[in-house]
C-alpha positions, 0 to 999 in steps of 0.5 A: 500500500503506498504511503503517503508524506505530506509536509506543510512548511513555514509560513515565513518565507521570501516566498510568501507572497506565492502560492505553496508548491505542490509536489507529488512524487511516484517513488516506484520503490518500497519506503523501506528499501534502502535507496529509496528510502534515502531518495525520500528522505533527501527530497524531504530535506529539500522541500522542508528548506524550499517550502514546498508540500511534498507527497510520497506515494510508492508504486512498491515495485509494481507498475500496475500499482504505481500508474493506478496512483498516477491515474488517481493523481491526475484525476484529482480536483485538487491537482498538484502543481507538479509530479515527479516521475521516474522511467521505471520498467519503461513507464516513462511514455505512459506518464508523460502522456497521462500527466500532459493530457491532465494538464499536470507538468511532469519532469522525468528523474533519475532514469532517463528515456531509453532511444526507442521511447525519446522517438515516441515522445520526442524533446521535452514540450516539442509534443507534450509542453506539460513535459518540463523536462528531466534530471538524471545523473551520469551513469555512465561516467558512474559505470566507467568510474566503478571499473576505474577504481578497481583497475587502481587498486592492482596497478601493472597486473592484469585483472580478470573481471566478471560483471553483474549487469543489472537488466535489459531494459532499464536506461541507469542500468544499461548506461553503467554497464557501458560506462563499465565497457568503455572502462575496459577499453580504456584500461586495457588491463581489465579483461572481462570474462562474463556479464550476467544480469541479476535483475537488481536481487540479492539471491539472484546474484548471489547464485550468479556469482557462484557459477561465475567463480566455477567457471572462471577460477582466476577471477580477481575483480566482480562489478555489480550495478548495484549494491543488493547484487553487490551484498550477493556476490560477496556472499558467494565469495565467502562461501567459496573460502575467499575474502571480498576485499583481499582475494577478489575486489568488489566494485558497486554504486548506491550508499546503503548503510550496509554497502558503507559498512561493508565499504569501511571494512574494505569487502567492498572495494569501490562504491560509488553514490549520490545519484538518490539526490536527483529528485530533491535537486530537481525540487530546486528547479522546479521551485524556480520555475514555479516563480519565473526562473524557467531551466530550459534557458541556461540549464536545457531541457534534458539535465545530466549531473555527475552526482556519483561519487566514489565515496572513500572512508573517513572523508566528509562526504562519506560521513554525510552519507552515513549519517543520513542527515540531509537537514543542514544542506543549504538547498536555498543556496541552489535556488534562483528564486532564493539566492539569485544569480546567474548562470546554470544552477550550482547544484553544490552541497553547502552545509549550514553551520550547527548553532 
């Protein structure tokens, strides 16, 4: 059942004179799934600094449940001023359409259109002008980034790989995995062996990985597009008698406390993360939008972010993302309408001091 988070936020504001921004967001994900729930909670932090009246609702990995939210959304009297949606198993076309025929302005997050569907639909207000625009990070860079550092970590030897690609069809996941396939052309070093896809499931890669260490005995590095599918091959590696981190590195994405945990004890050797800010980051853009600062000008249409970052124990960063605490970023400091300036939007996290 999806839940629902409504915040009402101070009535003291720059923004007072303006109508409350009204924001819903299908989450296509569990409240209790570990990236979305820092997805959710992020976006929170942004809307409580903003101003804005959030709603959650979570599709709970069901896209059957996730458009029959999105109908009842549109069919509201009191419609929100804007959706956020997520191409998730490829209803990205479906959305857009729905939300532009109920004169909903939507903007796509975090999972881009694939080829096929951008055919469709075309740019961004070319055919559906409810269709503002989409935000989504550079997976690509993530990908090639991940493969990178393992590459680093054995310098001048060669470093036979195998790779747990997430699925066929979901754009962030294929974009890492190419990022992956230009790693190894630039570093000639990585020899990929194999490339399974565990569909984003612990238990599935966990199974995936046994067999890959049958068949491939001198397998030194394992990439996984994520860290659930990271959790499962380490599982098959201890339970073949070797040590993740030691015997065969570990590559992956997303800050999950266990993949922090696991990256601090160094089973995890390369994790990347920080791509759950997109949709808070886009709150920003559509707050300054709301108020006349239009991103299509300076920013464009279709906004792809380095928000991946190798996350090392011990750095500021990393502490940020263990600590899960969103509520010191200035997120005014980004807005226009807030903080004006020119230019695109300086999306840098600056912290408010603590009293």
């Amino acid at each position: 059942m999806a839940r629902f988070v409504l915040l009402l936020l101070l009535l003291l504001s720059p923004l007072a004179a303006h109508a409350v921004t009204r924001v819903t967001f299908l989450n296509p994900g569990y409240a209790n799934e570990p990236f979305w729930e820092n997805v959710d909670q992020f976006l929170i932090a942004a809307a409580a600094d903003l101003d804005v009246q959030v709603e959650i609702l979570h599709g709970n990995r069901d896209e059957k449940t996730l458009l029959d939210l999105a109908k009842a959304v549109s069919r509201r009297q009191n419609k929100p001023d804007y959706v956020m949606a997520v191409n998730d198993k490829g209803l990205g076309v479906e959305l857009v359409k729905l939300f532009d025929s109920a004169k909903i302005p939507i903007m796509l997050v975090l999972n881009d259109l694939d080829q096929g569907q951008q055919q469709q639909l075309g740019l961004p207000r070319q055919h559906y002008p409810y269709w503002l625009g989409t935000l989504v990070p550079d997976n690509l860079q993530a990908g090639e980034q991940v493969a990178g550092a393992l590459s680093g970590l054995m310098p001048n030897k060669t470093v036979p790989l195998v790779a747990i690609a997430g699925d066929r069809g979901t754009p962030a996941g294929l974009n890492r995995q190419a990022g992956l396939l230009w790693a190894t052309r630039k570093h000639p070093e990585l020899k990929l062996r194999a490339i399974r896809y565990g569909f984003w499931q612990e238990s599935r890669a966990r199974r995936q990985m046994t067999q890959l260490l049958t068949q491939y005995p001198d397998i030194k590095a394992v990439w996984a597009a994520d860290d659930q599918m990271a959790f499962g091959a380490i599982d098959a590696i201890r339970a073949k008698g070797l040590e993740p981190g030691r015997d065969i590195l570990v590559g992956t994405f997303n800050s999950s406390a266990k993949a922090l945990r696991l990256r601090r004890s160094g089973a995890i050797s390369a994790l990347a993360g920080g791509h759950f800010m997109a949709p808070g980051l886009a709150l920003v853009l559509l707050v300054d939008y709301q108020n006349g600062f239009d991103f299509a000008k300076d920013d464009g249409l279709q906004i792809q972010l380095p928000l991946f970052h190798l996350l090392i124990p011990g750095t500021a960063l990393f502490n940020m993302m263990a600590a899960h605490d969103w509520l010191d970023i200035n997120f005014r400091a980004m807005s226009k309408v807030h903080t004006p300036y020119q230019g695109p939007h300086r999306f840098e996290l600056q912290m408010r001091p603590r009293p």
